[in-house]
PDB file of N, CA, C and O in Angstrom:
ATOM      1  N   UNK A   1       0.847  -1.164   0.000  1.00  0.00           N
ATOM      2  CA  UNK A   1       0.000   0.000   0.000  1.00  0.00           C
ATOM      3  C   UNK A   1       0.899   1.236   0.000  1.00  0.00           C
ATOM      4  O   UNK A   1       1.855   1.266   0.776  1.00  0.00           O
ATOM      5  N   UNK A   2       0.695   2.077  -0.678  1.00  0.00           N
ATOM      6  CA  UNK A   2       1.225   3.786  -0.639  1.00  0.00           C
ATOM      7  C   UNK A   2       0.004   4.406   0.532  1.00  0.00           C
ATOM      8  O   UNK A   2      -1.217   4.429   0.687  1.00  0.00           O
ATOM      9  N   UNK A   3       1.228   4.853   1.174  1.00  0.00           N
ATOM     10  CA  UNK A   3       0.777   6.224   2.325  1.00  0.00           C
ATOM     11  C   UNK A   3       1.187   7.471   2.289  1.00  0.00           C
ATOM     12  O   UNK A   3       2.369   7.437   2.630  1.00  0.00           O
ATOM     13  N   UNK A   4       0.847   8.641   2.048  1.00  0.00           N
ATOM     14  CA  UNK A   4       1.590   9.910   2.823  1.00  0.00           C
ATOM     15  C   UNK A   4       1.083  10.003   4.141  1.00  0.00           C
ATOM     16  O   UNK A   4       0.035   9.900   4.779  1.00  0.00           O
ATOM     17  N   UNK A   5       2.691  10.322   4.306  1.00  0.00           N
ATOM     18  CA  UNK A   5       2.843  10.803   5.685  1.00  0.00           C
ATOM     19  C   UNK A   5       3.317  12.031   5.997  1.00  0.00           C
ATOM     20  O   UNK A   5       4.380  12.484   5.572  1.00  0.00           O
ATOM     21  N   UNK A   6       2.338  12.759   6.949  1.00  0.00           N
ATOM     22  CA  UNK A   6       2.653  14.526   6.710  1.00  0.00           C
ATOM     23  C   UNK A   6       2.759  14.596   7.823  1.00  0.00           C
ATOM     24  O   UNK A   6       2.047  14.141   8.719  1.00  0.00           O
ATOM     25  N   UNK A   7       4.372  15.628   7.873  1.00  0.00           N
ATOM     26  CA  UNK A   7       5.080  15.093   8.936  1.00  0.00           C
ATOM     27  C   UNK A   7       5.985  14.777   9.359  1.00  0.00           C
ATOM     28  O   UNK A   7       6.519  14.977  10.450  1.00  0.00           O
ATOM     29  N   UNK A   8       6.331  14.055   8.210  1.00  0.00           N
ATOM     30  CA  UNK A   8       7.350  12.814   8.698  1.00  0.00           C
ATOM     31  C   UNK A   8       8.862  13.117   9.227  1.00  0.00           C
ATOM     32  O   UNK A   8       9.668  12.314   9.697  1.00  0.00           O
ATOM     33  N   UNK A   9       8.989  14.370   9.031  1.00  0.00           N
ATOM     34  CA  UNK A   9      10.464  14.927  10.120  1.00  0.00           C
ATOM     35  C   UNK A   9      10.445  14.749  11.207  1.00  0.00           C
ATOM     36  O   UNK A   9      11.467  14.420  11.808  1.00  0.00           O
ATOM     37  N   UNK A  10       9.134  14.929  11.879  1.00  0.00           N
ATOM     38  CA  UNK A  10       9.061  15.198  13.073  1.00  0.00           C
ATOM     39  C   UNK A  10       9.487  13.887  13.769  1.00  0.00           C
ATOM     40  O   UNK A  10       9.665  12.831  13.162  1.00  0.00           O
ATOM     41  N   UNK A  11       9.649  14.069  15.228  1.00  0.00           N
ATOM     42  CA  UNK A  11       9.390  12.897  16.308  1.00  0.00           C
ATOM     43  C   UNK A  11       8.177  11.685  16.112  1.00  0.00           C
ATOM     44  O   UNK A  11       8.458  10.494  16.252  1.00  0.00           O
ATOM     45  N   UNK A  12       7.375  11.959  15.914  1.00  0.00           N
ATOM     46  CA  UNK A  12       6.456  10.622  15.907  1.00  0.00           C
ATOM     47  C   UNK A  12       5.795  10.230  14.370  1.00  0.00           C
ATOM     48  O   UNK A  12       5.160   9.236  14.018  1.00  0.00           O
ATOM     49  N   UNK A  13       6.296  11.646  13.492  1.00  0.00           N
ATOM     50  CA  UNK A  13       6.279  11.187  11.659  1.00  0.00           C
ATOM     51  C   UNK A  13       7.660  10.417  11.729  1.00  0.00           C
ATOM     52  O   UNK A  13       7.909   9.919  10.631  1.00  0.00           O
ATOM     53  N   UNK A  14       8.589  10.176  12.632  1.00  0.00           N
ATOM     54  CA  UNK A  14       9.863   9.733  11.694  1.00  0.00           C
ATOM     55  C   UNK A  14       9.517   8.334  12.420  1.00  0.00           C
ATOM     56  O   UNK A  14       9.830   7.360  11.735  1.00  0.00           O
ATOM     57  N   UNK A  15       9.002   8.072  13.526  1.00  0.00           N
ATOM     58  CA  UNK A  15       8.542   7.069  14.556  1.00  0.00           C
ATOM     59  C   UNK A  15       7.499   6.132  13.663  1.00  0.00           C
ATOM     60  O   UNK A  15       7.621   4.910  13.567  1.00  0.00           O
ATOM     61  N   UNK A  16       6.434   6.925  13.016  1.00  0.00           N
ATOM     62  CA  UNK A  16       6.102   5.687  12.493  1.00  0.00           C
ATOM     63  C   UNK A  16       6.162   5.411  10.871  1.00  0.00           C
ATOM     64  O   UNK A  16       5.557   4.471  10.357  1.00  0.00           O
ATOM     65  N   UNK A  17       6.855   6.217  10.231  1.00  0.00           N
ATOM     66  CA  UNK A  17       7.764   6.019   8.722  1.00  0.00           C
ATOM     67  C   UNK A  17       8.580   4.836   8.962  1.00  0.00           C
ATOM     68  O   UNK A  17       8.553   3.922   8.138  1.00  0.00           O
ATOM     69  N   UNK A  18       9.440   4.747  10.206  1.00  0.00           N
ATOM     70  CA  UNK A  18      10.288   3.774  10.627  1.00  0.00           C
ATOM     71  C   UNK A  18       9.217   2.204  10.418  1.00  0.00           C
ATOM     72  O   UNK A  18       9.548   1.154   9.867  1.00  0.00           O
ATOM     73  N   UNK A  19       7.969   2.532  11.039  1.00  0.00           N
ATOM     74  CA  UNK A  19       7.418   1.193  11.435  1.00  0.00           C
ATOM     75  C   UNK A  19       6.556   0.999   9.642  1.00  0.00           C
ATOM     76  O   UNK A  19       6.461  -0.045   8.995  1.00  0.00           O
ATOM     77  N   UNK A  20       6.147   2.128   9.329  1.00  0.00           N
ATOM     78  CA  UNK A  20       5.498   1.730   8.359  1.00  0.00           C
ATOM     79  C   UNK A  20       6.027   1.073   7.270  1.00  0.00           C
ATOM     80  O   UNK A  20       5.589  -0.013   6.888  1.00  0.00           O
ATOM     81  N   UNK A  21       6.859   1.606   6.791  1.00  0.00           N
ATOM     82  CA  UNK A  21       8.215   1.554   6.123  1.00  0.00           C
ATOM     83  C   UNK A  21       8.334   0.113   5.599  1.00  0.00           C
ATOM     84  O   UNK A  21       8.165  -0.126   4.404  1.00  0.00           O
ATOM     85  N   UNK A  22       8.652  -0.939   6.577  1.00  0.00           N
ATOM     86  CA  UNK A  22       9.014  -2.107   6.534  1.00  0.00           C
ATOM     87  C   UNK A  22       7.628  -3.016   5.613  1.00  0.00           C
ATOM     88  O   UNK A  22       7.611  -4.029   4.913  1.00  0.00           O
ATOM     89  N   UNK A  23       6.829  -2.264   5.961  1.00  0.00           N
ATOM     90  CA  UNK A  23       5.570  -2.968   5.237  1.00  0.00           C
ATOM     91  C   UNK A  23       4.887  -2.071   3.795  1.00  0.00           C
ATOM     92  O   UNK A  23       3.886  -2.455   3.190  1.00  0.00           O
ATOM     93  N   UNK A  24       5.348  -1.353   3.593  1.00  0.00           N
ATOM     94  CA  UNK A  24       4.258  -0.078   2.836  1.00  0.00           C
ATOM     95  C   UNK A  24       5.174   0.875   2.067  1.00  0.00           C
ATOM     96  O   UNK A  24       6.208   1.216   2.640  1.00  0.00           O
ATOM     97  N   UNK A  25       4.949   1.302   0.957  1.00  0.00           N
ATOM     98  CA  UNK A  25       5.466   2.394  -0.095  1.00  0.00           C
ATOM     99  C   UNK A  25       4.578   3.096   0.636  1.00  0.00           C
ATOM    100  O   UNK A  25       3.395   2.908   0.919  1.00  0.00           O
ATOM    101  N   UNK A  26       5.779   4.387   1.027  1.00  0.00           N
ATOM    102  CA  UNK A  26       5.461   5.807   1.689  1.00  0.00           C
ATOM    103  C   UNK A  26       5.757   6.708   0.657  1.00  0.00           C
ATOM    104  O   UNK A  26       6.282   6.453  -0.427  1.00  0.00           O
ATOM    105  N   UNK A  27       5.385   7.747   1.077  1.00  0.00           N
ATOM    106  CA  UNK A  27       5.171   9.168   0.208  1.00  0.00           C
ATOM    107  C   UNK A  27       5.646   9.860   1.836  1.00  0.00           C
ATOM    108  O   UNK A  27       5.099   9.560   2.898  1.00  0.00           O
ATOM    109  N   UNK A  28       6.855  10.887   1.658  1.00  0.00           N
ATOM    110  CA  UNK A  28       7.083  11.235   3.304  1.00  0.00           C
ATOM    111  C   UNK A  28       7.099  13.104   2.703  1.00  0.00           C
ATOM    112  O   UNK A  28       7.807  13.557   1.803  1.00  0.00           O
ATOM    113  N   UNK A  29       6.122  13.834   3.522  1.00  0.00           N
ATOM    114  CA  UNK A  29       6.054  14.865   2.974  1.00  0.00           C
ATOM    115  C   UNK A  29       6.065  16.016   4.080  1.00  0.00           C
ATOM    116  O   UNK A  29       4.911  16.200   4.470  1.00  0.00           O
ATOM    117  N   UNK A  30       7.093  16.950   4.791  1.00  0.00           N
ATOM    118  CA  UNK A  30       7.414  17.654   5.781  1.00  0.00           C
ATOM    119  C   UNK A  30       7.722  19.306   5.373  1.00  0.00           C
ATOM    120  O   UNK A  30       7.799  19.542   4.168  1.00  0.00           O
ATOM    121  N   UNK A  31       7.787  19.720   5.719  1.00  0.00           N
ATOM    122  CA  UNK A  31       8.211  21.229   5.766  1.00  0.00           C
ATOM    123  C   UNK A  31       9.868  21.818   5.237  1.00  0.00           C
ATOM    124  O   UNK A  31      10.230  22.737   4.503  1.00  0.00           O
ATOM    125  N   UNK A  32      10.566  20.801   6.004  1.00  0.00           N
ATOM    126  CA  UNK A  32      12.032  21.076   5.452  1.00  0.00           C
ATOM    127  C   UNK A  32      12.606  19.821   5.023  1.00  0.00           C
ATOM    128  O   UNK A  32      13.698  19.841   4.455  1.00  0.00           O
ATOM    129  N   UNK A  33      11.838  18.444   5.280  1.00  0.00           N
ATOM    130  CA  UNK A  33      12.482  17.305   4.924  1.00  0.00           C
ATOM    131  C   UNK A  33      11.470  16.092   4.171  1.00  0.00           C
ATOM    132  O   UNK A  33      10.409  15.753   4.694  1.00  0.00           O
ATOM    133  N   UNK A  34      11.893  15.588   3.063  1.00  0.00           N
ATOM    134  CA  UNK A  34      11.032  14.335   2.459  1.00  0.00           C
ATOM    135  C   UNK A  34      10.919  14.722   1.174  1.00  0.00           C
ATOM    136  O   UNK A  34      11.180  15.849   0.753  1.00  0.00           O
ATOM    137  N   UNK A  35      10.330  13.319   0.210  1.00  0.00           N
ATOM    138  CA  UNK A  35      10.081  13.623  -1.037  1.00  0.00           C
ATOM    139  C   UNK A  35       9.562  14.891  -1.668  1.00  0.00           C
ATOM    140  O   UNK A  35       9.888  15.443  -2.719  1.00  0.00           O
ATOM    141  N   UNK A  36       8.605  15.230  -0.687  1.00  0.00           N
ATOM    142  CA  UNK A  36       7.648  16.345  -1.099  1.00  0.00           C
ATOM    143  C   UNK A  36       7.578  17.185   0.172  1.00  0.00           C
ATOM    144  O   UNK A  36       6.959  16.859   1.185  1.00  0.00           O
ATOM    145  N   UNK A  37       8.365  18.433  -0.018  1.00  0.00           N
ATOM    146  CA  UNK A  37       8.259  19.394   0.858  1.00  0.00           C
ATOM    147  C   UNK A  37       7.140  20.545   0.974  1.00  0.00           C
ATOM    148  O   UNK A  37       6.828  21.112  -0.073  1.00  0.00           O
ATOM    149  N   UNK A  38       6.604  20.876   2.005  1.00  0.00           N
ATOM    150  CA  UNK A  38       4.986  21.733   1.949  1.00  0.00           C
ATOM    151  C   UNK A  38       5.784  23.044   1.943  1.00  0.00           C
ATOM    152  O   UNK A  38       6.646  23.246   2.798  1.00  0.00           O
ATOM    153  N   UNK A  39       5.534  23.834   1.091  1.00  0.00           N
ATOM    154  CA  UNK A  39       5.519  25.512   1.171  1.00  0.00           C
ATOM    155  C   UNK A  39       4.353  26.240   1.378  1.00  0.00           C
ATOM    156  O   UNK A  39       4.611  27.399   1.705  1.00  0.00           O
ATOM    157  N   UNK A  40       3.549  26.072   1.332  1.00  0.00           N
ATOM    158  CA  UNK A  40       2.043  26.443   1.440  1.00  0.00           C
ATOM    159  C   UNK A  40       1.293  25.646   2.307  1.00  0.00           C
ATOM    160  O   UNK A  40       1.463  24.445   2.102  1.00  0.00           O
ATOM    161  N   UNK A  41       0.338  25.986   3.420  1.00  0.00           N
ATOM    162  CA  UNK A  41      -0.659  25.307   3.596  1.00  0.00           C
ATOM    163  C   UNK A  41      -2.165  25.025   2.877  1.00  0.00           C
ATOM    164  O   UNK A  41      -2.326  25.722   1.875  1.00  0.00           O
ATOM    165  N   UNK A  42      -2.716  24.590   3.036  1.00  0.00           N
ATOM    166  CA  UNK A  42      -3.912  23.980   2.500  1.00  0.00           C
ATOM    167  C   UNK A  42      -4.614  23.681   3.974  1.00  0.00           C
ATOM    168  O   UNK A  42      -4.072  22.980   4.828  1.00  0.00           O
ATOM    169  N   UNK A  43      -5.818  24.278   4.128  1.00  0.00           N
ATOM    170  CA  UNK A  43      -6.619  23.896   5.256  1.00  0.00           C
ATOM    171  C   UNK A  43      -8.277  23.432   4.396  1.00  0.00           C
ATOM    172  O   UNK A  43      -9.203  24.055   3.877  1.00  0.00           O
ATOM    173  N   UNK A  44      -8.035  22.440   4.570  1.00  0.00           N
ATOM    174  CA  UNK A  44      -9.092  21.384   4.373  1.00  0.00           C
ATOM    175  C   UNK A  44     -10.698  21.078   4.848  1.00  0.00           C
ATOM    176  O   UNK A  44     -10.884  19.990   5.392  1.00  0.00           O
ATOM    177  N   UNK A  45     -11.593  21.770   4.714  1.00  0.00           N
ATOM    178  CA  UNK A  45     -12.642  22.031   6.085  1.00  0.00           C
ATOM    179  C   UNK A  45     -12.997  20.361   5.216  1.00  0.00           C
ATOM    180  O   UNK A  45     -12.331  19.636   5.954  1.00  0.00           O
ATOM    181  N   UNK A  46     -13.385  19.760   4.548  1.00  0.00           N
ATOM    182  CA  UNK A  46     -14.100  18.820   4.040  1.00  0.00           C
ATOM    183  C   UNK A  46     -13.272  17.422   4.502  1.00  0.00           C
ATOM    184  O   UNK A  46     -12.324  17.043   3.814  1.00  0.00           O
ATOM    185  N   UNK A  47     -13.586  16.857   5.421  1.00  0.00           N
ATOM    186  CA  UNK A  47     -12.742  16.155   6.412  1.00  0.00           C
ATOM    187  C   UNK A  47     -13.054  14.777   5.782  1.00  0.00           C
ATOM    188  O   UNK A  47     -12.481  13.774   6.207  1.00  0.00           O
ATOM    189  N   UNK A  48     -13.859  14.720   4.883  1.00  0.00           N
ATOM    190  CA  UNK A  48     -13.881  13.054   4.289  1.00  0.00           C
ATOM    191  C   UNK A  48     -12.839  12.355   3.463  1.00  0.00           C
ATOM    192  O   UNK A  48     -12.027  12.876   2.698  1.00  0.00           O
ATOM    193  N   UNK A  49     -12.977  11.286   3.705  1.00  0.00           N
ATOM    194  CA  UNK A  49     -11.652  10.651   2.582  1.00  0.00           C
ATOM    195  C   UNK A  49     -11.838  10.973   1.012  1.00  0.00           C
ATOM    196  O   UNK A  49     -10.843  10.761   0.319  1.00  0.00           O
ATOM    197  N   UNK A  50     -13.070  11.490   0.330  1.00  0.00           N
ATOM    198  CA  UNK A  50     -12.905  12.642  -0.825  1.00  0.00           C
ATOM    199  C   UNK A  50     -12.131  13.258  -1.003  1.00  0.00           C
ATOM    200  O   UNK A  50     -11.300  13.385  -1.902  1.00  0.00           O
ATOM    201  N   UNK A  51     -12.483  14.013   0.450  1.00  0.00           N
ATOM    202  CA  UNK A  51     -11.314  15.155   0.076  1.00  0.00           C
ATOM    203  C   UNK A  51     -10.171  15.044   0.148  1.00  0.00           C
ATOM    204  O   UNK A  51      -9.544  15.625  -0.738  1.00  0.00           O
ATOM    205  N   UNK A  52      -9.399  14.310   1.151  1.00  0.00           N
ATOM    206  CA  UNK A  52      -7.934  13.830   1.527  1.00  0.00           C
ATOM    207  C   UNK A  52      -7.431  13.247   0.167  1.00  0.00           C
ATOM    208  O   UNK A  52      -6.292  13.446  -0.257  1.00  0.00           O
ATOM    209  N   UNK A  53      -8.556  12.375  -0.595  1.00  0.00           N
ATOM    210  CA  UNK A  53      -7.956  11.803  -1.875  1.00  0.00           C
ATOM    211  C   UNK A  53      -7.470  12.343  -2.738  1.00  0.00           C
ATOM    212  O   UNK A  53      -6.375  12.010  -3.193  1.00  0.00           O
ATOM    213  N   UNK A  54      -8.409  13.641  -3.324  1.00  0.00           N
ATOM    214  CA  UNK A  54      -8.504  14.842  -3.841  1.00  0.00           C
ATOM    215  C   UNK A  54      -7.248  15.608  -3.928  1.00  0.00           C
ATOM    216  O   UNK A  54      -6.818  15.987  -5.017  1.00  0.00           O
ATOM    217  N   UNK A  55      -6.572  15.875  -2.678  1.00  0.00           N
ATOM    218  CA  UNK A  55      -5.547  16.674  -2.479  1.00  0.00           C
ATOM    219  C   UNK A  55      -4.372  15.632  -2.477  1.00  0.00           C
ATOM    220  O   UNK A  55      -3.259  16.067  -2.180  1.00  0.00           O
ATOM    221  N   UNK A  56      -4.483  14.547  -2.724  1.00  0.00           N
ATOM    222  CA  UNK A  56      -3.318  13.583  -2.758  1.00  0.00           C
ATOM    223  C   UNK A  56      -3.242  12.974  -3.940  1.00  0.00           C
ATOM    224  O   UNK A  56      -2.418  12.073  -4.097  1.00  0.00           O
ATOM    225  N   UNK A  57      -4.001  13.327  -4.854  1.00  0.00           N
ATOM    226  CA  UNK A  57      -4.011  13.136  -6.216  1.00  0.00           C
ATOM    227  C   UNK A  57      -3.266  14.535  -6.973  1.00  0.00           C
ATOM    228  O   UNK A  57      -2.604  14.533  -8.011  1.00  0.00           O
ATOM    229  N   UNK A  58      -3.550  15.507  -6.241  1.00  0.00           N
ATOM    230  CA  UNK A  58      -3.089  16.868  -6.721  1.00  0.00           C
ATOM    231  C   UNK A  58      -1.703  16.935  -6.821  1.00  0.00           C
ATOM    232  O   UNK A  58      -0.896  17.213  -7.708  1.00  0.00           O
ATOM    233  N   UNK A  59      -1.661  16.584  -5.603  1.00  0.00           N
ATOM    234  CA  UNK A  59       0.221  16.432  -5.171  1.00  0.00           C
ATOM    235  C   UNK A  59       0.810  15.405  -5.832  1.00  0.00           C
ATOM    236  O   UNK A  59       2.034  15.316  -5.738  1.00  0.00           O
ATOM    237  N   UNK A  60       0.119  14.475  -6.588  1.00  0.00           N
ATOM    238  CA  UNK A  60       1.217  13.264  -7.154  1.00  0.00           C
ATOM    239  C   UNK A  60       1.362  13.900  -8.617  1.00  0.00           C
ATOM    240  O   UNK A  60       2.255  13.600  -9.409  1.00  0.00           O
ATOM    241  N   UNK A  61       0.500  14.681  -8.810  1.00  0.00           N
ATOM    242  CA  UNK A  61       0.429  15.798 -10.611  1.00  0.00           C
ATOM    243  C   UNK A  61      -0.363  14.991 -11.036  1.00  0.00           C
ATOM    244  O   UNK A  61      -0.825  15.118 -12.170  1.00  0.00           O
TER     245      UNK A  61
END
């Protein structure tokens, strides 16, 4: 399975990249570190997995 993980610099994004990792194609996407670095936020009011899909389709182009 592919996951992003937003985050994943941090303390408990690098905590479970580590665990996921071993099982799963990640997508690791942080502020100053990972495939895909965030320069912009995006605040999301539409909290369904639509929308999460939506914006993770955007980001792959």
């Amino acid at each position: 399975m592919k996951i992003i993980v937003v985050g994943a610099g941090g303390d408990i994004g690098e905590a479970a990249c580590e665990e996921l990792g071993r099982r799963h194609d990640l997508v690791r996407v942080g502020r100053s570190s990972g495939e895909i670095q965030v320069v912009s936020a995006l605040v999301v009011e539409n909290r369904t997995s639509e929308g999460v899909t939506e914006v993770a389709t955007g980001m792959a182009g």
